[in-house]
Residue, then its C-alpha position, 0 to 999 in steps of 0.5 A: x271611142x278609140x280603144x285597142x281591145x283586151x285580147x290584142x292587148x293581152x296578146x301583145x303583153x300589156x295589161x288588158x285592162x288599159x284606158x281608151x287611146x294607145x299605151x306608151x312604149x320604147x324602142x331601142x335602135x343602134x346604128x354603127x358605120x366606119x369610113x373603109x376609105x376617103x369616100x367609101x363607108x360601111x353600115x349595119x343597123x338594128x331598129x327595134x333591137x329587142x323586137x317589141x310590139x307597140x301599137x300606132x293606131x288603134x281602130x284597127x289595132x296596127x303594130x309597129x314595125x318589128x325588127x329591121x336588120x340593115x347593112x351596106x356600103x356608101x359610095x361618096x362621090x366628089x365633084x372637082 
């Protein structure tokens, strides 16, 4: 039977009592760029914004991964 145990689940805030398989979840990412010039654009991105644990496998209990910050430039290069 594949079940998260009752301590890990309390530890991540659930209900500890929760039925065998994973427990539902929702994860908020954003994501913005602006072009800076005809081939050049800039990016910052968040993924999990609020940091929430989830779990994506049980038997070991595995999180999801937990707030990513990311930012940088592309470069656009056009042939003739």
């Amino acid at each position: 039977m594949n079940f998260i145990p009752a301590a890990t689940l309390a530890d991540a805030g659930y209900a500890n009592a929760y039925p065998a398989g994973l427990p539902g979840y929702a994860v908020v990412d954003f994501t913005v760029s602006r072009s800076i010039g005809r081939n050049l654009q800039a990016f910052f991105g968040v993924q999990n914004l609020f940091d929430k644990v989830y779990f994506v496998q049980t038997n070991p209990s595995t999180i999801g991964t937990p707030r990513l910050v990311n930012g940088g430039v592309r470069v656009r290069f056009s042939g003739r």
